[in-house]
C-alpha positions in Angstrom: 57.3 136.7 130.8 54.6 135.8 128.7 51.9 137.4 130.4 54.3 141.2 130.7 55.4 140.6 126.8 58.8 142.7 127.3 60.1 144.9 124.3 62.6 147.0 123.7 62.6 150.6 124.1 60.1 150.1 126.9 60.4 150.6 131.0 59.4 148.2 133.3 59.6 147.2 137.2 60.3 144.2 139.3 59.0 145.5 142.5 60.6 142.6 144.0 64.5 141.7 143.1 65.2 139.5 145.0 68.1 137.2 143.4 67.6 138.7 140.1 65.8 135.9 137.9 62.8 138.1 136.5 64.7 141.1 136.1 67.2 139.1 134.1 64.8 137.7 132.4 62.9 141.0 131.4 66.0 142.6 130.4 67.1 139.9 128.2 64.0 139.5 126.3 63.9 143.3 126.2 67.0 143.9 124.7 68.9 146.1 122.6 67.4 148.8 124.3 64.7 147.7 127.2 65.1 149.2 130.7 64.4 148.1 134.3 63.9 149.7 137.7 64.2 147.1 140.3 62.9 147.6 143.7 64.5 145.7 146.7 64.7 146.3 150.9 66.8 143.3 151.3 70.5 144.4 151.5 71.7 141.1 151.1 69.7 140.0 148.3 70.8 143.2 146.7 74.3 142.2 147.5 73.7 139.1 145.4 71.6 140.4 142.8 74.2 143.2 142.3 77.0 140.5 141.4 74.7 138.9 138.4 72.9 142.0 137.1 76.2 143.8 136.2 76.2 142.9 133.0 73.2 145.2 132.0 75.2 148.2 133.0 72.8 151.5 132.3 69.8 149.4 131.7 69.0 148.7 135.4 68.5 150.7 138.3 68.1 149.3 142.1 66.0 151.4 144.4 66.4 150.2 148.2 63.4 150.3 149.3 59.9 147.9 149.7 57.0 147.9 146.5 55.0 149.6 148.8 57.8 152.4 148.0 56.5 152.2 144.4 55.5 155.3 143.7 57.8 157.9 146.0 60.8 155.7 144.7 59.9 156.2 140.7 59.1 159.8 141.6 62.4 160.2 142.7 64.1 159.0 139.2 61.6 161.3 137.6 59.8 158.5 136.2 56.1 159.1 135.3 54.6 155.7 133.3 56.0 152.5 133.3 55.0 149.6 130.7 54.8 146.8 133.1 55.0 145.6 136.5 56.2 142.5 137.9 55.3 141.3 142.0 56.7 138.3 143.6 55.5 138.4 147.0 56.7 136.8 150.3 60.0 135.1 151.9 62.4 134.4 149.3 64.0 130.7 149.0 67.5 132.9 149.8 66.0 133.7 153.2 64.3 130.5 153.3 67.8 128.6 152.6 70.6 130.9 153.0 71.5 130.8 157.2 71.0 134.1 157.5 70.8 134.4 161.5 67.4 136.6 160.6 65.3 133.6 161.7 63.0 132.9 158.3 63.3 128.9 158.7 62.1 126.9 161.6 64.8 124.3 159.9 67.8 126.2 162.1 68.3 127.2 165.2 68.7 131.4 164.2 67.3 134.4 166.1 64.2 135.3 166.1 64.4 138.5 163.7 62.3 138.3 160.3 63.1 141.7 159.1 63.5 141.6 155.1 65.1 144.8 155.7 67.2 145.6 159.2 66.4 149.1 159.4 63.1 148.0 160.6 62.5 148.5 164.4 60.2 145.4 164.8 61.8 142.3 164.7 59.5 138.6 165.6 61.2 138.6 168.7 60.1 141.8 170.1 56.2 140.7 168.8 56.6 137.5 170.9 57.8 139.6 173.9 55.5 142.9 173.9 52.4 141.5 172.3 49.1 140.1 174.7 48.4 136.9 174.5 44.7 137.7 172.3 47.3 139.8 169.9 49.2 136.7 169.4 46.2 134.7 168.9 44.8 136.7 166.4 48.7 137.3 164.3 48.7 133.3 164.2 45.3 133.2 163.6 44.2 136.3 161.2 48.3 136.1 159.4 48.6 132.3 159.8 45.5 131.0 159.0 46.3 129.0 162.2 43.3 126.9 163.7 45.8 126.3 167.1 46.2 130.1 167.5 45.0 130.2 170.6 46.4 127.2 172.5 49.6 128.7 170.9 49.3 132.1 172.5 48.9 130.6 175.7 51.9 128.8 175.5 53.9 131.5 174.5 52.9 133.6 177.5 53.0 131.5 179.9 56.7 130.7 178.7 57.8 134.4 178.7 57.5 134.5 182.3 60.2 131.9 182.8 63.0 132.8 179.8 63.0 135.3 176.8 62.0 133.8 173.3 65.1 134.1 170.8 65.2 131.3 169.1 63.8 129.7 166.1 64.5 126.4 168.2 62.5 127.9 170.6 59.4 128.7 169.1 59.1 125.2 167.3 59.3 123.6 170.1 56.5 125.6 172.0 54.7 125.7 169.1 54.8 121.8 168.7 54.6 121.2 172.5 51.4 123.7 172.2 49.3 121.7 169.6 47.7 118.0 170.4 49.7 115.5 168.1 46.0 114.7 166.4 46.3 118.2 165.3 49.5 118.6 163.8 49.0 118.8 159.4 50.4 116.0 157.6 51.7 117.7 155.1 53.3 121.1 156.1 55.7 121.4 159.6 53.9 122.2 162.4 55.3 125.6 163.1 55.0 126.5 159.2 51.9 129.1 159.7 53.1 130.5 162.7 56.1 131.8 161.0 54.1 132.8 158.0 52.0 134.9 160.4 55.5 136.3 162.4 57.5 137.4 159.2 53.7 138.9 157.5 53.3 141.0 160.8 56.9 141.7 161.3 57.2 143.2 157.4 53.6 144.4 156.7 53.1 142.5 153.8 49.6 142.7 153.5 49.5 146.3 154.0 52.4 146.5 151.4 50.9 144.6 148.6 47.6 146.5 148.8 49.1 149.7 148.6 51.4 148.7 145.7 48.0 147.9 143.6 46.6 150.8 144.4 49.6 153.1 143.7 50.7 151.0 140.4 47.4 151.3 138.3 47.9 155.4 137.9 51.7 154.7 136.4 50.7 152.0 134.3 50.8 153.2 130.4 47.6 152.5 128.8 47.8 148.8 127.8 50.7 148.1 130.3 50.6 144.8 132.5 50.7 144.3 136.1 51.3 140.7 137.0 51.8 139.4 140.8 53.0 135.7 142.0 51.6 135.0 145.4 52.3 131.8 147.5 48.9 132.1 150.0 45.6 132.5 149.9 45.7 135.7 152.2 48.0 137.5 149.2 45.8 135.5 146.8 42.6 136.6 147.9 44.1 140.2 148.1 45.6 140.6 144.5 42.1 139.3 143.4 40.0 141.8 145.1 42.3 145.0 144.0 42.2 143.8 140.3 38.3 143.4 140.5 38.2 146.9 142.7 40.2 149.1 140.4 38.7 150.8 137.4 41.1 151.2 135.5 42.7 147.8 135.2 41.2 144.9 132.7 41.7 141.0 134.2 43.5 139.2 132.0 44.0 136.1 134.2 40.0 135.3 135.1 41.6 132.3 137.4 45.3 132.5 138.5 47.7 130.3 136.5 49.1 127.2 138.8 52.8 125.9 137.8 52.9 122.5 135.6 53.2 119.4 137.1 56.8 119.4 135.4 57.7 123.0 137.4 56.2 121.5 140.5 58.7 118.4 140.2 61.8 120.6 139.7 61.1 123.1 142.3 58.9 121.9 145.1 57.8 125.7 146.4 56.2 126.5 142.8 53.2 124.1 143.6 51.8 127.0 146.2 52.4 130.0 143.4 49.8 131.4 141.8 50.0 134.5 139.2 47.3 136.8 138.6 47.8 139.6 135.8 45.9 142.7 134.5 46.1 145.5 132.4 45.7 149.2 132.3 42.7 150.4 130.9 41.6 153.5 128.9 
């Protein structure tokens, strides 16, 4: 909030709704008179989001579909500048926590679907069934970060052969059957970049967050922020790259800001965030 400096009488997007916290947030400090256009593919996080965002009656507007939608879906409400843009990229801690049956957590046993949005043909289970064993290798590995991607692979095609993949329960247990014990992280769940790499290819999220950069900067008002919260150095490096690219936008953030030790302690997933803003040049 500090770094997009709401006002009234302005517009500005949360390309990313999810529950509703920065939009709520935007519109309160932005009040009498501040608007919002909130973009969001998820039809159950719109579901929720719809239930606490009421309350700002006219000031809001939902678009269904993904950031990468940015600038066909502000065309469409005739918008032509906006005064801010918020991103908050990746799996929300509703489709982390909720049981969803959409597969997001290795934590249940839930089919294997990842889709943030369901009219999407391509769901992680289809990937583990259609893709070659090199294209899994290189999903875990290029998506993942994962140094077992190979080993990996091969486990999951030689385990086709015998029974489909469905399962979460399934995969974890490949995946950790797959990987010498010497080589399993001490810190993060052994299956953790795996699924990272499944719901990135599943969703295009890399492809989506670099369009949404490019297509932002030209709606931006002069002066206007853009300001996006990613959760892994893939995003990360990304976001930083587009912001040093573009010519029109000015960094504001030289390093991305990290969440205090006192976030970090009240909400565990903070300690991976990292924000990164610019503005809109001349």
């Amino acid at each position: 909030m500090e770094a997009l400096a709401p006002v009234s009488g302005r517009l500005y997007v949360d390309g990313t709704l999810g529950l509703g916290g920065h939009t709520e947030a935007i519109l309160e400090r932005s009040a009498p008179d501040g608007r919002v256009v909130a973009f969001e593919w998820d039809e159950e996080a719109l579901r929720r989001s719809g239930e606490r965002l009421q309350k700002f009656g006219e000031r809001l507007v939902v678009v269904r579909r993904n950031f990468a939608e940015l600038r066909i879906g502000l065309s469409e409400l005739g918008v032509g500048q906006i005064d801010g843009l918020l991103l908050d990229i990746g799996v929300s801690s509703m489709q982390l926590d909720q049981a969803s049956q959409r597969g997001f957590s290795f934590q249940r046993d839930e089919p294997l679907d990842m889709r943030m949005d369901n009219r999407r043909p391509l769901t992680a289970r289809a990937i583990l069934a259609t893709a070659s064993e090199s294209e899994l290798a290189d999903i875990f590995f290029y998506y993942g970060e994962e140094r077992q991607a190979r080993p990996i692979a091969a486990a999951i095609a030689a385990a086709r052969h015998k029974e489909d993949i469905a399962t979460t329960g399934q995969l974890v247990a490949l995946v950790a059957g797959a990987v010498p014990r010497r080589f399993h992280p001490k810190n993060i769940h052994v299956a953790t970049k795996v699924f990272q790499a499944l719901h990135i290819a599943v969703n295009g999220e890399l492809e989506n967050l670099a369009t949404a950069i490019d297509d932002a900067v030209p709606l931006l008002a002069e002066g206007a922020r853009l300001a996006v919260i990613s959760f892994h150095s893939l995003e990360d490096r990304i976001v930083k790259r587009k912001f040093l690219a573009n010519e029109g936008l000015a960094v504001v953030t030289r390093k991305p800001v990290l969440a205090s030790a006192e976030e970090t302690a009240a909400n565990p997933r903070a300690r991976s965030a990292r924000l990164r803003v610019a503005e809109r040049r001349n």
